[in-house]
C-alpha positions as CSV (number, residue, x, y, z in Angstrom):
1,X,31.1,-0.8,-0.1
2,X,27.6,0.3,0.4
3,X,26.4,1.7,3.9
4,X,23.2,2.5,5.6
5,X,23.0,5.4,7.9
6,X,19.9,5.3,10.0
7,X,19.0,8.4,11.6
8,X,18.3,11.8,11.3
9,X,20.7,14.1,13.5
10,X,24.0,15.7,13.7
11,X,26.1,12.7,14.4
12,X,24.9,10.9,11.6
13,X,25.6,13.8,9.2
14,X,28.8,13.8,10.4
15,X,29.3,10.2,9.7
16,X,27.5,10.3,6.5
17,X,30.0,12.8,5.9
18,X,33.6,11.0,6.5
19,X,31.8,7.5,5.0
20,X,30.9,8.9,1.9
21,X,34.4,9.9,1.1
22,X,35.3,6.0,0.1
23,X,32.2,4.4,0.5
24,X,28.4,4.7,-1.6
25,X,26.7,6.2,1.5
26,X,22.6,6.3,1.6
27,X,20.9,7.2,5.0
28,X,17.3,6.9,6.3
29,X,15.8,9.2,6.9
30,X,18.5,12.0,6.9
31,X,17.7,15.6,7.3
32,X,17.8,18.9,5.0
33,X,22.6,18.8,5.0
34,X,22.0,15.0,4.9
35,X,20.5,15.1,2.1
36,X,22.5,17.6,0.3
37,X,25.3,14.7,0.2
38,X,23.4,11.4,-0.3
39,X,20.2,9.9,-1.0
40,X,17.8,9.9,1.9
41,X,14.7,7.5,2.2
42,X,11.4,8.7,4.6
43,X,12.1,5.8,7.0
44,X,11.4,5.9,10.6
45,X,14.4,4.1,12.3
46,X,12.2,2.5,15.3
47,X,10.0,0.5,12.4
48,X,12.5,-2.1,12.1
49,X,10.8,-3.6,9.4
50,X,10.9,-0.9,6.9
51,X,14.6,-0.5,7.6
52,X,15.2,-3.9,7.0
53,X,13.4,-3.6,3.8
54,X,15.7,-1.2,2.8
55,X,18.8,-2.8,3.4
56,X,17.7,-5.6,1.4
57,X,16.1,-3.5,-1.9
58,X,19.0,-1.2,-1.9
59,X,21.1,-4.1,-1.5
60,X,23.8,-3.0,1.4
61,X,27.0,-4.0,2.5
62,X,26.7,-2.2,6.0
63,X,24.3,-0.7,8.5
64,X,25.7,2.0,10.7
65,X,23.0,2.8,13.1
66,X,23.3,6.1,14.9
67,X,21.0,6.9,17.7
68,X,20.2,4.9,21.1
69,X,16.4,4.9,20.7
70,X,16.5,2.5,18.0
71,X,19.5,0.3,19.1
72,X,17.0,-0.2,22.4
73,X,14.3,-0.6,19.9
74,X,16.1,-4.0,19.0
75,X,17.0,-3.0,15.0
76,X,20.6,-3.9,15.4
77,X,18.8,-7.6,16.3
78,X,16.5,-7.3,13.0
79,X,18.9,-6.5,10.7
80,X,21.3,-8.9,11.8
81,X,18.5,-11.7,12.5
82,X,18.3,-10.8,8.1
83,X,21.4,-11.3,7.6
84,X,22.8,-8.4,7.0
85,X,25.8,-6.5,8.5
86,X,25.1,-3.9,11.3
87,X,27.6,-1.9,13.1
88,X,25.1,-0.9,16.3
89,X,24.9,-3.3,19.7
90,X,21.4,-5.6,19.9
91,X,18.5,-4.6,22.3
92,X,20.2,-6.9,25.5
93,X,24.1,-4.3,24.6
94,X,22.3,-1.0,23.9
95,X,20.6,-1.9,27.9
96,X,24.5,-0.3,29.3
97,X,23.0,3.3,27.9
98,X,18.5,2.6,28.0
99,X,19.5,1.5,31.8
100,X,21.7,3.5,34.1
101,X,20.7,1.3,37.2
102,X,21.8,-1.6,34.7
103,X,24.9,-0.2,33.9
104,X,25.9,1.3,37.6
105,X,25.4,-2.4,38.6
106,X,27.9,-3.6,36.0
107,X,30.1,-1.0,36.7
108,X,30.8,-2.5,40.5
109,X,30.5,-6.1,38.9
110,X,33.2,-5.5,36.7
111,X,35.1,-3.7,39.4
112,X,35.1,-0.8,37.6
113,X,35.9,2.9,39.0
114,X,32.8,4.8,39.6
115,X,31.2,7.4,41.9
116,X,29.4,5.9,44.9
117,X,25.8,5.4,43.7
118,X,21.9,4.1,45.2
119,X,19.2,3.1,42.6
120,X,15.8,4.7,43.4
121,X,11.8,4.4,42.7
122,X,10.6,5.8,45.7
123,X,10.9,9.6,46.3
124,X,10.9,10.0,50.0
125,X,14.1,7.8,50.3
126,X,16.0,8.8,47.6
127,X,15.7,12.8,49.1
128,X,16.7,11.1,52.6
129,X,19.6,9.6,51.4
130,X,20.5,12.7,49.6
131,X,20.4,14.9,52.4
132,X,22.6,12.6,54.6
133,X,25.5,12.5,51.5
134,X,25.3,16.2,51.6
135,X,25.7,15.8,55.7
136,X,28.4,13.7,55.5
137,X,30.3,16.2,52.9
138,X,29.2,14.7,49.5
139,X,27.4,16.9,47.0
140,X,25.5,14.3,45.3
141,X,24.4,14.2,40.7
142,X,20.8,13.2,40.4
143,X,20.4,11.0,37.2
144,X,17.0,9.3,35.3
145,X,17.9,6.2,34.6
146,X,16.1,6.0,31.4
147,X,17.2,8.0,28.4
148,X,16.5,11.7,28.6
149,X,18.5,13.1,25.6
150,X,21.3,14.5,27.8
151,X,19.0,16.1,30.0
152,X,18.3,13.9,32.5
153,X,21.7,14.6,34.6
154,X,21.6,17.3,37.3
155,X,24.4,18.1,39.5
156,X,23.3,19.5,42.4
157,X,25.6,22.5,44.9
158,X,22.8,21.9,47.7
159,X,20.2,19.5,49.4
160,X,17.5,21.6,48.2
161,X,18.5,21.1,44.8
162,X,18.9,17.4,45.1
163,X,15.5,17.2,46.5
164,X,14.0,19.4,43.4
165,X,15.5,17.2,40.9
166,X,14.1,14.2,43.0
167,X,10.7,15.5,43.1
168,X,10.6,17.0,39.5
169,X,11.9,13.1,38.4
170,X,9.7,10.5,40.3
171,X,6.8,12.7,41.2
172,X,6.0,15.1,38.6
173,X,7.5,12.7,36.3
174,X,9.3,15.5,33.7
175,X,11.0,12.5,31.9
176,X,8.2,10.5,32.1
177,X,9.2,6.4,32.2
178,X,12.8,7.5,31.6
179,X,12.6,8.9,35.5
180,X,10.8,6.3,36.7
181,X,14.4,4.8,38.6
182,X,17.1,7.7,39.5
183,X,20.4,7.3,40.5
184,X,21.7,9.2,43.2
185,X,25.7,9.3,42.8
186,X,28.6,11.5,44.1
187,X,29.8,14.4,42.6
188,X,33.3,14.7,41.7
189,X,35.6,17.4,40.5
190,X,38.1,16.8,38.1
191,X,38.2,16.9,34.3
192,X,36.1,14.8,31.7
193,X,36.7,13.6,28.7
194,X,35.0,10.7,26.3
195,X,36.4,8.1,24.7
196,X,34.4,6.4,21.8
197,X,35.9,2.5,21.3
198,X,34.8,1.0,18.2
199,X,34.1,-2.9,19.2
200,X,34.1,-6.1,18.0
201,X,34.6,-9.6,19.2
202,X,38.1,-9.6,20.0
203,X,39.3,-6.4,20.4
204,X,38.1,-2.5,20.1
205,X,39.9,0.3,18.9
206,X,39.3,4.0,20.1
207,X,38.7,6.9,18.4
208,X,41.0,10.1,19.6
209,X,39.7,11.4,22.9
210,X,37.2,14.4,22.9
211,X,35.9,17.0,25.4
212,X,31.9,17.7,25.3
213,X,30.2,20.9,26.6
214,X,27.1,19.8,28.7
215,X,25.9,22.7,30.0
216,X,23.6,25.6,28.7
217,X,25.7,29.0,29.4
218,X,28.7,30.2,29.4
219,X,31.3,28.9,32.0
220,X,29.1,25.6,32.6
221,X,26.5,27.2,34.4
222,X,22.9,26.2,33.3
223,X,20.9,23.0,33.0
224,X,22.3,19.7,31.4
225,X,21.5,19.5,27.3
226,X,22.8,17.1,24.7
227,X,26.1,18.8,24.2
228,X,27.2,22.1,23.4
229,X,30.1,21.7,21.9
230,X,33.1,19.2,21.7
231,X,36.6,19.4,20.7
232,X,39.6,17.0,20.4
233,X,42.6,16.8,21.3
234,X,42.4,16.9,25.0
235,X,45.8,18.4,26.2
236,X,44.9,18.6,29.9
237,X,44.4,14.5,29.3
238,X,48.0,12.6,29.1
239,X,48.1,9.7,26.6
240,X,48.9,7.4,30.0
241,X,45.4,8.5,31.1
242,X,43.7,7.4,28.2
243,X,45.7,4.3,28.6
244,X,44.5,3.6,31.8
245,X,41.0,4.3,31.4
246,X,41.1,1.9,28.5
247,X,42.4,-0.6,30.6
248,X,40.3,0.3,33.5
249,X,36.8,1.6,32.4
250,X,36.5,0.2,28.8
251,X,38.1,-3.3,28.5
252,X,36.4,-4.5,32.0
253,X,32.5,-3.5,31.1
254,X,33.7,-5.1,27.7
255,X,34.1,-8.3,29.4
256,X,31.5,-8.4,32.1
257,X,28.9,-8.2,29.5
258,X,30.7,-11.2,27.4
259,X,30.4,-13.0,30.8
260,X,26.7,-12.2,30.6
261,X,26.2,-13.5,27.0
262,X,25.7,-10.2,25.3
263,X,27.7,-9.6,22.5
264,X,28.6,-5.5,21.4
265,X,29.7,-4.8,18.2
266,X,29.4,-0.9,17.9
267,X,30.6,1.8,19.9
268,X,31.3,2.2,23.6
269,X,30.9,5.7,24.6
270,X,33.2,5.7,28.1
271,X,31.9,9.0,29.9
272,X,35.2,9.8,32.1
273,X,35.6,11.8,35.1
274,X,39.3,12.3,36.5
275,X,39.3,12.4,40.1
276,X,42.2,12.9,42.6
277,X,44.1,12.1,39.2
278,X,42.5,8.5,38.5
279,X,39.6,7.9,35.6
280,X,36.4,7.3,37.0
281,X,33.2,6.4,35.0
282,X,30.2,8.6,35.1
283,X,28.3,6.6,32.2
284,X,28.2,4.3,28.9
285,X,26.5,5.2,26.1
286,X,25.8,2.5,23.1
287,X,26.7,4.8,20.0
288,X,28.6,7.8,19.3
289,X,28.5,10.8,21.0
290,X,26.8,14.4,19.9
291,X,28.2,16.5,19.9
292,X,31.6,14.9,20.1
293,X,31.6,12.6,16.4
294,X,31.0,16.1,14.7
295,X,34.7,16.8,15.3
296,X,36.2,13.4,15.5
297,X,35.5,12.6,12.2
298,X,37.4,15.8,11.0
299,X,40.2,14.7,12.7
300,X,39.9,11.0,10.9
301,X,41.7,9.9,7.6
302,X,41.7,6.4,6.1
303,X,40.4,3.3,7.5
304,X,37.2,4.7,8.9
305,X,34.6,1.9,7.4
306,X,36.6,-0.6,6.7
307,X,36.8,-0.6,10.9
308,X,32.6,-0.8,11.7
309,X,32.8,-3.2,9.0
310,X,35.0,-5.3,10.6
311,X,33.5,-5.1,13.9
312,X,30.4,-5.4,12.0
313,X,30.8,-8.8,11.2
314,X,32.9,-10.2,14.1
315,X,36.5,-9.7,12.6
316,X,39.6,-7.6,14.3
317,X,38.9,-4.1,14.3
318,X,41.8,-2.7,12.2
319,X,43.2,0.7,13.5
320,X,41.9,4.0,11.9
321,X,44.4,6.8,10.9
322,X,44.4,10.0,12.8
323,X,45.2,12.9,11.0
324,X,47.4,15.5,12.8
325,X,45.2,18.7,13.5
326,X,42.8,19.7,16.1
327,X,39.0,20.1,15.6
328,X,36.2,22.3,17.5
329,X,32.7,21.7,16.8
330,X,30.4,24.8,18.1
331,X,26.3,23.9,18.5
332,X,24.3,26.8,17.3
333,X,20.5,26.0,18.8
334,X,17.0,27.2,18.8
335,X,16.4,29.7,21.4
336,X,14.7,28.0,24.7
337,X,16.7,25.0,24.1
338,X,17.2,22.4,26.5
339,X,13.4,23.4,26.8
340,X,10.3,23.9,24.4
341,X,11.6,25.5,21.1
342,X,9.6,26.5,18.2
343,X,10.3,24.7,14.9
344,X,9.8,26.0,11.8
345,X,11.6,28.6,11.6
346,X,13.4,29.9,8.0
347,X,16.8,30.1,8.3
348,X,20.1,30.8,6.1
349,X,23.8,29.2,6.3
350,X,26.6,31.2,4.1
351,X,29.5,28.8,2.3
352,X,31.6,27.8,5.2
353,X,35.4,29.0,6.0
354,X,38.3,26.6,4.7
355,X,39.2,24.0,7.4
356,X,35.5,23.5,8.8
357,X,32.0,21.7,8.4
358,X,28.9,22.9,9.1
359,X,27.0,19.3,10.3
360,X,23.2,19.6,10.4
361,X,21.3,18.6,13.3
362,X,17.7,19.9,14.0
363,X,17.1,21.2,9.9
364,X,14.5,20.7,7.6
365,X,13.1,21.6,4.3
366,X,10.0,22.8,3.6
367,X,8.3,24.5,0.8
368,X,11.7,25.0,-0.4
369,X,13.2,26.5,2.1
370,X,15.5,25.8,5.0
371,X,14.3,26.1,8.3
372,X,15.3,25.0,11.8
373,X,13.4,21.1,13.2
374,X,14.3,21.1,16.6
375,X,16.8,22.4,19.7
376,X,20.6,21.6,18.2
377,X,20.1,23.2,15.0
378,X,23.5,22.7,13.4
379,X,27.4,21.5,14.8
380,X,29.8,24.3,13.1
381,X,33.4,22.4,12.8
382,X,36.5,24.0,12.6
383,X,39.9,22.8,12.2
384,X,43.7,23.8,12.7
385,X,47.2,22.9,14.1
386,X,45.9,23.5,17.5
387,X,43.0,23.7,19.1
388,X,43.2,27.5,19.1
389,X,43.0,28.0,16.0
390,X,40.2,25.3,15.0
391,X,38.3,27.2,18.0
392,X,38.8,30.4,15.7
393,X,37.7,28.6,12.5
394,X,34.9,26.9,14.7
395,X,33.4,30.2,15.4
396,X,34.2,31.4,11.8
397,X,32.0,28.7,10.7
398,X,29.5,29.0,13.4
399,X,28.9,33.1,12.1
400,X,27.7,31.5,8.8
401,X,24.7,30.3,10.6
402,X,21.5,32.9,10.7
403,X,18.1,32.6,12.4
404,X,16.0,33.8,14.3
405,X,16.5,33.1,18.3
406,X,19.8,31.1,17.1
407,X,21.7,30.7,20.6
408,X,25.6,29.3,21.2
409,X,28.3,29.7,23.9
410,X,30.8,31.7,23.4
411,X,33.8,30.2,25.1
412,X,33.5,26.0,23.8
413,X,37.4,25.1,23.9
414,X,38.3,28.1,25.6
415,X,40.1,26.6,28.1
C-alpha cells in the first residue's frame, strides 16, 4: 500500500512514522524529521488541487489527512470527488471541530452528556450571563467557537476573568473570525481523558485512551496551548469508563450526524471530562489529537493502515493491535509559546535513548541546518512497562533536544 500524509506537524510525523513501517509512505509537505524518513513534496495542504495532483502522479492507494484546517477546507471532498481513497471527514463532518456552536447543538440533539452551554455574538450578553452562572455557583470556560489551535479555551476562577476572555474574544477580536461566536459553558472538575475512534460506515474502533497536557506551566496553571504533553494508559480511567463514554459520547454524535446526511470516515477526537463519576463531553475534534498520536502510535503494533483504509473506503474497521507498554510524549517549545515566538532559530537533537521517539513538530531546514519553525518544536516519546518509567525515558529523550529559549514542563505524567 501507498499512503499520502498531508501536513506538516507533529502528529503527522508521528503517523508517518508507525505507517511507514508496512506501508510506502510519502507526505506533503512534511517538515525537517519528516523528511528524514520519507519523501516530502512542497505542497500546501489547503490547495486542494495540487494535492489532488499528487495523489494521482504518485499514484496512491491512500490519503491520510492530518490537520483540521484542511479537512474544513473541503480536501477530504476533492480527493474523494477524484476518486481516490481518503481517510479524513468532508468539509459538512470536519464542521463538529471548525464549529463549536455546531457541535454544542448536536451534542443536546443527540442527547449527549455535556456541560451546560449559551452560543454568543454579542459581548454585553454573553458577560451578563457569565456573571449570573458565577452568582448562581457555576464557574463558567469561555470558548471561540472557531478554531484557535488549542488556544481558544479559557477556564475562568472568577467573573472578572470570564468577562476578560469575553472582551479580548468578540471585541478585540484576538482570534479574529475564529472568536467571532463563543460558547459560554460550565466548568467541571473531574478527570479528562481523549479517546481517538477511527470511523467508518458501520462501525469505529478506538485507539487506547490518552491524557493531554493543556496548559502552559507546571501543575496546569498558565494559558491553554495545543498540548503539552500526552501519555497513555490512563490508570485513573477504568476500562468500564471508556466503555461508557463510547457508548454514550462517541456512538450517539456518530449517529446524529448520519441522521443529518453527513458521512465521517476519519477520526473522532471525543474530548472527555468525568464529572461526579459520569463522562461528559467538552469537545469533538475531526482528526487526531497533538499531542496525544505522538504516543499512541508507540503504543500501536499491526493493523494500523489496513484500519484508515478500511474506513477509508466504507468497509468494517478491523481492530488494531495494542502493544503492552506505556508511552509519554513530552513537548519541548519555543520560548514565549502559546504567544509570539521567534523562528529560526539553530538548533541540535543528540541520537535518542532506546524505547523513545523524538517526533518533529515546529522544525525546519535551512541552509543546512536544523532550526526551530514555530511554538511545539518537537514531541520527545518515551516508552516502558509503566508509565513511570516511559515518563523517565520521555524526559531522557526530551534532554537530547537543545536550543536556544527551548521551554517544557517538568511534571507531564507525573501524576
Amino acid at each position: 500500500m501507498k499512503i499520502l500524509v498531508v501536513g506538516a506537524g507533529g502528529r503527522e510525523h508521528a503517523l508517518v512514522w508507525k505507517l511507514a513501517q508496512s506501508a510506502e509512505v510519502i507526505c506533503a509537505p512534511g517538515n525537517a524529521g519528516i523528511a528524514q524518513e520519507v519523501p516530502c513534496f512542497a505542497v500546501n495542504p489547503m490547495e486542494s488541487d495540487r494535492v489532488v495532483a499528487l495523489a494521482k502522479t504518485e499514484n496512491v492507494d491512500l490519503v491520510v489527512v492530518g490537520p483540521e484546517d484542511p479537512l474544513v477546507n473541503g480536501l477530504a471532498d476533492a480527493l474523494r470527488a477524484a476518486g481516490i481513497a481518503t481517510f479524513g471527514p468532508g468539509r459538512d463532518g470536519a464542521q463538529i471541530e471548525a464549529s463549536k456552536a455546531f457541535s454544542k447543538e448536536l451534542m443536546a440533539a443527540a442527547s449527549v452528556p455535556t456541560p451546560e452551554f449559551r452560543v454568543f455574538t454579542e459581548a454585553e450578553p454573553a458577560k451578563a450571563y457569565a456573571r449570573q452562572r458565577f452568582a448562581d455557583g457555576f464557574p463558567v470556560v469561555v470558548k471561540a467557537s472557531g478554531n484557535a489551535l488549542g488556544k481558544g479555551v479559557v477556564v475562568c476562577d472568577t467573573e472578572f476573568e470570564a468577562e476578560d476572555a469575553i472582551r479580548r474574544m468578540l471585541v478585540d477580536r484576538v482570534f479574529g473570525d475564529a472568536g467571532r461566536e463563543i460558547i459560554i459553558e460550565d466548568r467541571l472538575n473531574g478527570f479528562e481523558f481523549s479517546i481517538l475512534s477511527i470511523v467508518g460506515d458501520h462501525n469505529f474502533v478506538s485507539l487506547p485512551i490518552a491524557r493531554d497536557h493543556k496548559r502552559i506551566g507546571d501543575g496546569n496553571v498558565g494559558p491553554n496551548t495545543g498540548g503539552m504533553g500526552a501519555f497513555s494508559p490512563v490508570a485513573s480511567v477504568p476500562a468500564e469508563m471508556v466503555k461508557d463514554a463510547e457508548d454514550r459520547l462517541v456512538a450517539p454524535i456518530l449517529a446524529a450526524l448520519r441522521e443529518r446526511g453527513i458521512p465521517f470516515r476519519g477520526t473522532l477526537f471525543s474530548g472527555i471530562m468525568t464529572h461526579n463519576g459520569q463522562p461528559f463531553c467538552l469537545e469533538y475534534n475531526a482528526r487526531f489529537g497533538d499531542p496525544e498520536t505522538q504516543p499512541l502510535m508507540m503504543r500501536l503494533g499491526a493493523g494500523f493502515p489496513e484500519a484508515l483504509y478500511a474506513a477509508a473506503t466504507g468497509e468494517v474497521v478491523p481492530e488494531i493491535e495494542v502493544l503492552d507498554r506505556a508511552a509519554v510524549g513530552v513537548v519541548v517549545a519555543s520560548a514565549g509559546y502559546p504567544g509570539e515566538v521567534v523562528k529560526g532559530i539553530p538548533m541540535e537533537i543528540a541520537p535518542a535513548p532506546e524505547g523513545s521517539k523524538v517526533f518533529h513538530a515546529g522544525t525546519k531546514m535551512q541552509l543546512g541546518r536544523l532550526t526551530t519553525n514555530g511554538g511545539r518544536v518537537v514531541c520527545a516519546v518515551g516508552t516502558g512497562q509503566s508509565v513511570e518509567e516511559a515518563r523517565a525515558c520521555a524526559y531522557r529523550a526530551a534532554d537530547t533536544v537543545n536550543f536556544v529559549g527551548a521551554y517544557r514542563r517538568s511534571d507531564i505524567a507525573a501524576e
